[in-house]
TILO-633278 format. One record per residue (C-alpha): residue number from 1; residue in one letter; x, y, z. Coordinates in nm, 3 decimals, always signed. Layout:
! residues N
pos,code,xx,yy,zz
NUM,a,X,Y,Z
...
END
This chain:
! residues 380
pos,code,xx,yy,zz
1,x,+0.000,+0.000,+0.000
2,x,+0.255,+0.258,+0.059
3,x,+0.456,+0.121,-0.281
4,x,+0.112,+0.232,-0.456
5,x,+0.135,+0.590,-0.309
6,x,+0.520,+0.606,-0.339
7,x,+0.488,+0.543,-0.717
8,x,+0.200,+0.765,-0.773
9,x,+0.338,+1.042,-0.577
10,x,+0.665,+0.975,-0.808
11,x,+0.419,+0.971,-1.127
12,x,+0.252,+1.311,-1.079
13,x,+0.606,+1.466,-0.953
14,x,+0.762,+1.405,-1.310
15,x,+0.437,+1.567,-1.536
16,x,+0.509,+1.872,-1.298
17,x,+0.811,+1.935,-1.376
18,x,+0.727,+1.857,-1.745
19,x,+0.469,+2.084,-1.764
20,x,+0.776,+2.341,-1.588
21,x,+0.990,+2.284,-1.869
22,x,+0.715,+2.339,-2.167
23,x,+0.619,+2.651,-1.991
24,x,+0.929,+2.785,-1.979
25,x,+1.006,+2.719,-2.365
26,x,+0.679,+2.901,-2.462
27,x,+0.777,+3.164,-2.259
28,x,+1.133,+3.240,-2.435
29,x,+0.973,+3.182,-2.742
30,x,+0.697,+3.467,-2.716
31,x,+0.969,+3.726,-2.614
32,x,+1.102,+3.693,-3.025
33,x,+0.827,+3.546,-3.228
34,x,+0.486,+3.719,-3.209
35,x,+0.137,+3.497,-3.140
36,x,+0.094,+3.472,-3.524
37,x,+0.423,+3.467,-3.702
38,x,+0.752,+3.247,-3.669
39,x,+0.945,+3.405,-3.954
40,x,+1.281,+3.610,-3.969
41,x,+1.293,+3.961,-4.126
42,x,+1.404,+4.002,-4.489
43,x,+1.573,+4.262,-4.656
44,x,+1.453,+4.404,-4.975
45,x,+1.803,+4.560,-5.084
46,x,+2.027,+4.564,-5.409
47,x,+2.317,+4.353,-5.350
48,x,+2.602,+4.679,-5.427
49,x,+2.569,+5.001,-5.478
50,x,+2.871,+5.285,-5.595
51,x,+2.981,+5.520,-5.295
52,x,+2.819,+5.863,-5.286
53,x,+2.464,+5.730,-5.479
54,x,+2.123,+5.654,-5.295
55,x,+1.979,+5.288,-5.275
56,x,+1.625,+5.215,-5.085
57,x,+1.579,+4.967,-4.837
58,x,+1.233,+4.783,-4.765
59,x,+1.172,+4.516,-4.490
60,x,+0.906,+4.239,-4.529
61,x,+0.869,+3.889,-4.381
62,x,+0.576,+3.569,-4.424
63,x,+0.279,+3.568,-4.204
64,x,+0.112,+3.239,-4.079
65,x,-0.057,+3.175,-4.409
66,x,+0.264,+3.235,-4.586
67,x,+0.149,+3.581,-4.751
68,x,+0.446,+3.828,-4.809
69,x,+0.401,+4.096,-4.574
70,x,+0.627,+4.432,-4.586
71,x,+0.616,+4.570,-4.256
72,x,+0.673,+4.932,-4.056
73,x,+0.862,+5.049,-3.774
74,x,+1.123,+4.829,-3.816
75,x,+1.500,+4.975,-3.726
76,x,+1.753,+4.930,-3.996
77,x,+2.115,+4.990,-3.911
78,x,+2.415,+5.105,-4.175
79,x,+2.732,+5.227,-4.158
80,x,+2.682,+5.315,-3.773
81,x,+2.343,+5.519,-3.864
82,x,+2.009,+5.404,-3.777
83,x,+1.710,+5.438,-3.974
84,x,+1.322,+5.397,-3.903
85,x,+1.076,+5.250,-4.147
86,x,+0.759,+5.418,-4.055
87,x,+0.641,+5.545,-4.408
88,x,+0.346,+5.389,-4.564
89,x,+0.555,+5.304,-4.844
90,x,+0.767,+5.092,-4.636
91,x,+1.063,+5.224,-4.736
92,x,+1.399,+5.385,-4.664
93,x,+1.648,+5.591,-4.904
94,x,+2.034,+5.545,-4.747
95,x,+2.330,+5.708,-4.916
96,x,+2.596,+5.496,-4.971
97,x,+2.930,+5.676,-4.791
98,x,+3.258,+5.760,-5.003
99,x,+3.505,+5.446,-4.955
100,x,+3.862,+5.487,-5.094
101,x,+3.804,+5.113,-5.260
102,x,+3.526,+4.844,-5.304
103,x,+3.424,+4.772,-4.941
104,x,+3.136,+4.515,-4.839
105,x,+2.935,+4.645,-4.544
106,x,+2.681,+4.512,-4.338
107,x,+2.328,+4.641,-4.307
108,x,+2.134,+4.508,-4.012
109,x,+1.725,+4.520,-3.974
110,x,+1.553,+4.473,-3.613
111,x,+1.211,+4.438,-3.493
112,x,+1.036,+4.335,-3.164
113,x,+0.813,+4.042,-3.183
114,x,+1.057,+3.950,-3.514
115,x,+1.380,+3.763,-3.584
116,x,+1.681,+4.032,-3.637
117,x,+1.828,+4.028,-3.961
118,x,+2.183,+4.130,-4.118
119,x,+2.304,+4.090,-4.508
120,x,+2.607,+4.247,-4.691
121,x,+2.605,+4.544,-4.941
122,x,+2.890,+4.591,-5.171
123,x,+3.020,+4.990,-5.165
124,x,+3.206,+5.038,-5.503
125,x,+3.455,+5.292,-5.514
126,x,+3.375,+5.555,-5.781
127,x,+3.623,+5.674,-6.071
128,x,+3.691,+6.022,-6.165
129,x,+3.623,+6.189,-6.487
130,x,+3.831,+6.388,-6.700
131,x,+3.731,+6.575,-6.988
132,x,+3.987,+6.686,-7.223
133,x,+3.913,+6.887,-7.502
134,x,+4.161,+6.945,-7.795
135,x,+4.172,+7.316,-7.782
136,x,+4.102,+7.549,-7.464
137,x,+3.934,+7.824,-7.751
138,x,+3.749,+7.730,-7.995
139,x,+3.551,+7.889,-8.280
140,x,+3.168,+7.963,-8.232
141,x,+2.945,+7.788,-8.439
142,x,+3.269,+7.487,-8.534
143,x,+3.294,+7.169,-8.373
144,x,+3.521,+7.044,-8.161
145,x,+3.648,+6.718,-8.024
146,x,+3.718,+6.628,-7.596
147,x,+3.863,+6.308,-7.464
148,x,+3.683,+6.156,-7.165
149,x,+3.928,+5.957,-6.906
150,x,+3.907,+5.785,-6.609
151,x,+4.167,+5.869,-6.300
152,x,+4.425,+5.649,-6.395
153,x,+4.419,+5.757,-6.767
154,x,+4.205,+5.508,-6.913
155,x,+3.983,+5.650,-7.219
156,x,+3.635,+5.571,-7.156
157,x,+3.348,+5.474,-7.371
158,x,+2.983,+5.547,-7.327
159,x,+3.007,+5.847,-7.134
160,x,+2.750,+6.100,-7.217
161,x,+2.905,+6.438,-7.301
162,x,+2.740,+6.727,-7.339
163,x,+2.735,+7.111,-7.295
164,x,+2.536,+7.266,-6.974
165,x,+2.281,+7.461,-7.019
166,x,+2.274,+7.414,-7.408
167,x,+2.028,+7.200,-7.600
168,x,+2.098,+7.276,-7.946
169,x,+2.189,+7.082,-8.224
170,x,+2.555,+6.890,-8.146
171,x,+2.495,+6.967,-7.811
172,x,+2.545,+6.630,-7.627
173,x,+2.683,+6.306,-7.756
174,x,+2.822,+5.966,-7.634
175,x,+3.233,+5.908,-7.655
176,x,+3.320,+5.647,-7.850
177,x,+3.578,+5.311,-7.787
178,x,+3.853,+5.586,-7.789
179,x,+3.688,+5.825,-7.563
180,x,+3.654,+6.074,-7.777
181,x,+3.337,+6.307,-7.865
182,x,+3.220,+6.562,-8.085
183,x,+3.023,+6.858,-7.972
184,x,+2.941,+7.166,-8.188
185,x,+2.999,+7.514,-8.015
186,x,+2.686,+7.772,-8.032
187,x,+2.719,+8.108,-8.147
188,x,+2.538,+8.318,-7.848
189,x,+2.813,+8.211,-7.579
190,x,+3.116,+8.316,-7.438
191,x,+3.253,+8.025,-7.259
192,x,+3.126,+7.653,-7.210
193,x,+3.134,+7.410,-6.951
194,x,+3.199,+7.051,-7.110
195,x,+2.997,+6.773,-6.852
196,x,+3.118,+6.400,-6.886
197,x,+2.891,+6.169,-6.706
198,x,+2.849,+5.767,-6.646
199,x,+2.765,+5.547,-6.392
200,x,+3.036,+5.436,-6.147
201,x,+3.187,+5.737,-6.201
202,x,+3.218,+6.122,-6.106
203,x,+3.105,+6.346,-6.349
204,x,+3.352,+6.503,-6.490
205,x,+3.358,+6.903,-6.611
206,x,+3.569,+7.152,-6.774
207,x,+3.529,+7.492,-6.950
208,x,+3.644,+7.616,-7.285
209,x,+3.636,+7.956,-7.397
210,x,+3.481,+8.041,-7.756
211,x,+3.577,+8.332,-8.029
212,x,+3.446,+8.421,-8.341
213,x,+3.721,+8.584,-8.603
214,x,+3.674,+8.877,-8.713
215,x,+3.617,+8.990,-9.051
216,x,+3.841,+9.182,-9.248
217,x,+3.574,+9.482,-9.202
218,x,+3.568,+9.452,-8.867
219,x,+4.010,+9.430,-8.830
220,x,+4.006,+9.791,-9.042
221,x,+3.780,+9.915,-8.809
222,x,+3.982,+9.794,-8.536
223,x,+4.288,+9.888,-8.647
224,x,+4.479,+10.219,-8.501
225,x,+4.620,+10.293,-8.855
226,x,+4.246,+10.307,-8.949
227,x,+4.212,+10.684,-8.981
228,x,+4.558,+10.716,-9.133
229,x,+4.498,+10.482,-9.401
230,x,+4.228,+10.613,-9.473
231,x,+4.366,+10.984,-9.508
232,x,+4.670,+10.866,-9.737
233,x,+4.381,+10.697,-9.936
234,x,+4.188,+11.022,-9.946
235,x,+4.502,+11.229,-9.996
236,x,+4.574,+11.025,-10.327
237,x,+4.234,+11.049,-10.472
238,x,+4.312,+11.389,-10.482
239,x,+4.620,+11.389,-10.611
240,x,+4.494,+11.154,-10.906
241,x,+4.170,+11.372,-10.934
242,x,+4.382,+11.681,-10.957
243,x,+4.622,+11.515,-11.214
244,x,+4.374,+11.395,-11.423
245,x,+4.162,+11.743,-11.433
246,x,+4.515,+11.901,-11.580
247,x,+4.559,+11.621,-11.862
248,x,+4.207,+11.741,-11.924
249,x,+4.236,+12.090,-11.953
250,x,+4.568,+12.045,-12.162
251,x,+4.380,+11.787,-12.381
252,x,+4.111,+12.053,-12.445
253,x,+4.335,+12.341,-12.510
254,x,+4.542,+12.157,-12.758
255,x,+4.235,+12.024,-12.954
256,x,+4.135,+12.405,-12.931
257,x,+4.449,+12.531,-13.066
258,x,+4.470,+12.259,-13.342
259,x,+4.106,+12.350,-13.449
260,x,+4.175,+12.743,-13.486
261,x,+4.325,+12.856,-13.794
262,x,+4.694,+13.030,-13.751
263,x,+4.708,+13.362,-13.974
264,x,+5.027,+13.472,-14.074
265,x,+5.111,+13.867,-14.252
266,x,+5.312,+13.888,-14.560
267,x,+5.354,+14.134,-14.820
268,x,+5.072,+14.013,-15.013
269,x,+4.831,+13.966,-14.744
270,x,+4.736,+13.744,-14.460
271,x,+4.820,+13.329,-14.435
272,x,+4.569,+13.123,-14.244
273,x,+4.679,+12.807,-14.203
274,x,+4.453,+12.489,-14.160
275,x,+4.365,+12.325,-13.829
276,x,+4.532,+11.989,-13.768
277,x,+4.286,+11.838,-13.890
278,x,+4.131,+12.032,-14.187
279,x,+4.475,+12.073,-14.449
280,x,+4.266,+12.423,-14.557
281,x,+4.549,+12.708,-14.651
282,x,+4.324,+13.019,-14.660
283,x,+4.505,+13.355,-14.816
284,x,+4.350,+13.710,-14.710
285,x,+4.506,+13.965,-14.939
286,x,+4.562,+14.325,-14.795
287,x,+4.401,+14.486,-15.073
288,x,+4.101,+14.429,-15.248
289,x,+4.180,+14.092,-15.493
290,x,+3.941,+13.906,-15.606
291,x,+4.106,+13.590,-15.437
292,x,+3.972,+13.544,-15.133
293,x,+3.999,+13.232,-15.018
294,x,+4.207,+12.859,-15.145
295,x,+4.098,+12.544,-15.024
296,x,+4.290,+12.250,-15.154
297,x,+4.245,+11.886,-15.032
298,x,+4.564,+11.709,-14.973
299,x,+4.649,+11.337,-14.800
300,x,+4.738,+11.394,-14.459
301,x,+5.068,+11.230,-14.534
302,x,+5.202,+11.496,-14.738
303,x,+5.053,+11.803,-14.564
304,x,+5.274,+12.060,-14.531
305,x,+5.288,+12.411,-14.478
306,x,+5.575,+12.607,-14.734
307,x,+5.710,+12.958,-14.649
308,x,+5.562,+13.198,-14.877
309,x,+5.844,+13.432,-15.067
310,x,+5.814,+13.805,-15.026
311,x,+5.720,+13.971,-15.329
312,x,+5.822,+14.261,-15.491
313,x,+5.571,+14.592,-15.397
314,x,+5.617,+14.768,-15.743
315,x,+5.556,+14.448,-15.919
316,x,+5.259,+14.436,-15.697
317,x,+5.157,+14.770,-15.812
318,x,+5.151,+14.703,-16.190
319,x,+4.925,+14.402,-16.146
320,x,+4.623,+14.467,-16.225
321,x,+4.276,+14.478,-16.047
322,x,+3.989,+14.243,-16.104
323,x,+3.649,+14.384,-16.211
324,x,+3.343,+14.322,-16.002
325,x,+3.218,+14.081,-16.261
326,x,+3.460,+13.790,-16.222
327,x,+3.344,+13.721,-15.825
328,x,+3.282,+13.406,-15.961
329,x,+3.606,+13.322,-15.830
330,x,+3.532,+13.203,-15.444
331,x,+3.616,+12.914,-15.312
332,x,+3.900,+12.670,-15.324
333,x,+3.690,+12.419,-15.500
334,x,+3.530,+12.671,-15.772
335,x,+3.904,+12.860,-15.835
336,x,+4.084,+12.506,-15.930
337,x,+3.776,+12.376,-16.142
338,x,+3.770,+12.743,-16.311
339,x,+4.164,+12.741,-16.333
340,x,+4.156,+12.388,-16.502
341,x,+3.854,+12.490,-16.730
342,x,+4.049,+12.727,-16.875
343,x,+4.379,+12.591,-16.940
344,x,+4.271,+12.298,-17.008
345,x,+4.539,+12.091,-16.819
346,x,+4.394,+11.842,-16.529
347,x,+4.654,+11.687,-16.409
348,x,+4.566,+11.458,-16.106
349,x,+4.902,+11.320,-15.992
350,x,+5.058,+11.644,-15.953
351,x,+4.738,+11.847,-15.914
352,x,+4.926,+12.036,-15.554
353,x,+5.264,+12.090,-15.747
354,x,+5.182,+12.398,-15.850
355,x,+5.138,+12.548,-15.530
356,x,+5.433,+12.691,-15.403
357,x,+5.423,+12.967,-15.288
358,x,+5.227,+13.298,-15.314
359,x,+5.400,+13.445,-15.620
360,x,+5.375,+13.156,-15.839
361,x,+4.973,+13.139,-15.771
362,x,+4.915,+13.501,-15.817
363,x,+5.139,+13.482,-16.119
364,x,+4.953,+13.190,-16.291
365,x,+4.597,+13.322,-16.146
366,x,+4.725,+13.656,-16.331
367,x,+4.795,+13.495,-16.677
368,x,+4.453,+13.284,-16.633
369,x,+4.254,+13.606,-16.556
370,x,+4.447,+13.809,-16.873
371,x,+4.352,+13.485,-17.089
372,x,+3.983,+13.547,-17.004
373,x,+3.997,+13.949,-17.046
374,x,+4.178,+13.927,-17.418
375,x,+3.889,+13.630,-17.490
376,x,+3.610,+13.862,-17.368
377,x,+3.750,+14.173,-17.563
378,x,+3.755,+13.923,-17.895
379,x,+3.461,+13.798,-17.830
380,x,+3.326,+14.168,-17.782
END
């Protein structure tokens, strides 16, 4: 009888302590796994992300029915800062820090009621940019060409290039294998700031100055010597003006002087000689002869002018005087045909050789006219 109450007191002894033990399991469980949920936390984070830049970071874990839940007020630690979810969006933006190299650091997100969670972000170290154009001053409205580098020299490809704060045509571009662009300068600047840009690196700037050339118009107008060029010019005109006014007036006078007829006294009368360009030989006796005036046609080649041989006054005095009837003879043209009518004798070769001098034609006009007078008296 007291075996049967020794074992059962031994019996109920063991399911107390049992029922300890459980007890004391549910009760360190509870302190890190809410009522409804056994799962851990989970990060919804890229795996790297380049020093300097922004990446977000969302939180989320499996409920009891094994629906994805993304959940608030959870306390995310980086880089010795800590960060509360609390949005609605159930994110966080972090900035990655500046690391000299690629580093891996360790994010780490807490909750009560939840398992904590920590995962590993890779920090890449960023290169530097270099933009290096071929000429610090270029032309407006040319292109130009810049080389896009890396830190340790290294051309790079697929950078964007462009010009800030410009958006016209050949205003951006992409560098090719070489790292080399081409960008076209605009015409309503004064300097321009070059921006090289791709991801994983610093952009990269640099600023180029831009001139137009002049035109020759605006280099004379420029020019110092301006206003003493152009007073030599001025001077010269003048000099050339005043030259060519004096060949002028020379050029007229002679043409005047060739034109007038030159009159020469003699003992017999007055000798007009011809303008240069008339060979007229006109003869104004003193007294009251019936010759008047000889005109006589020659080539140009053989016009000359002959000195006329004084004559004798008394023989002058016995010649005699012309009656008013024989005015027919005027005229250089009607005294030759007249002379030739009545002689006879046309003789077209040497038609001027009888000319020579004044006493020779007043002798032979004298004969002619004493001819016609003894004819007339006959015929009388």
């Amino acid at each position: 009888m007291r075996r049967a109450r020794k074992s059962a007191g031994t019996h109920s002894t063991s399911w107390t302590l049992y029922l300890i033990g459980i007890s004391i399991v549910l009760t360190l469980c509870s302190s890190t796994v809410p009522a409804d949920s056994e799962g851990e936390l989970i990060f919804d984070v890229v795996p790297e992300v380049y020093e300097n830049d922004a990446f977000i970071v969302s939180v989320y874990t499996y409920n009891e029915t094994g629906t994805l839940q993304f959940l608030l007020d959870v306390t995310v630690e980086f880089d010795g800062e800590i960060y509360q979810i609390t949005d609605d969006s159930a994110e966080k933006t972090i900035q990655a820090p500046a690391v000299l190299e690629d580093t891996e650091m360790n994010i780490t997100a807490s909750k009560i009621g939840y398992v904590s969670n920590t995962t590993t972000i890779l920090v890449r170290n960023k290169g530097q940019l270099t933009v290096t154009p071929d000429d610090y001053i270029v032309e407006k409205n040319k292109p130009f060409s810049v080389a896009v580098t890396d830190d340790q020299g290294t051309a790079i490809a697929g950078a964007i290039v462009a010009i800030q704060g410009y958006a016209g045509e050949g205003s951006s571009t992409v560098t090719k294998a070489n790292g080399r662009a081409t960008l076209t300068a605009p015409e309503n600047r004064e300097e321009l700031v070059i921006r090289a840009e791709k991801e994983g690196y610093f952009p990269g700037t640099e600023t180029i100055e831009l001139q137009s050339y002049p035109s020759l118009f605006e280099i004379i107008l420029g020019s110092e010597y301006t206003l003493i060029g152009v007073a030599i010019a001025l001077l010269l005109a003048s000099i050339v003006i005043v030259h060519f006014r004096q060949k002028k007036t020379e050029y007229l006078k002679q043409n005047e002087q060739s034109t007038k007829p030159v009159s020469r006294s003699t003992a017999h009368g007055t000798i007009v000689s011809p303008p240069s360009n008339e060979e007229t030989v006109q003869v104004e006796p003193k007294r009251g002869a019936k010759v008047e005036e000889i005109r006589i046609s020659r080539p140009r080649k053989d016009k000359e002018i002959f000195a006329v041989k004084p004559v004798d006054k008394e023989l002058e005095k016995r010649k005699p005087e012309l009656p008013d009837e024989d005015k027919w003879f005027e005229g250089t043209d009607r005294v030759r045909y007249e002379i030739d009518r009545l002689t006879g004798e046309i003789d077209e070769e040497g038609k001027d050789k009888w000319f020579e001098g004044i006493d020779d034609i007043r002798a032979k006009i004298d004969e002619k006219v004493k001819k016609k007078d003894k004819k007339d008296e006959d015929g009388k």
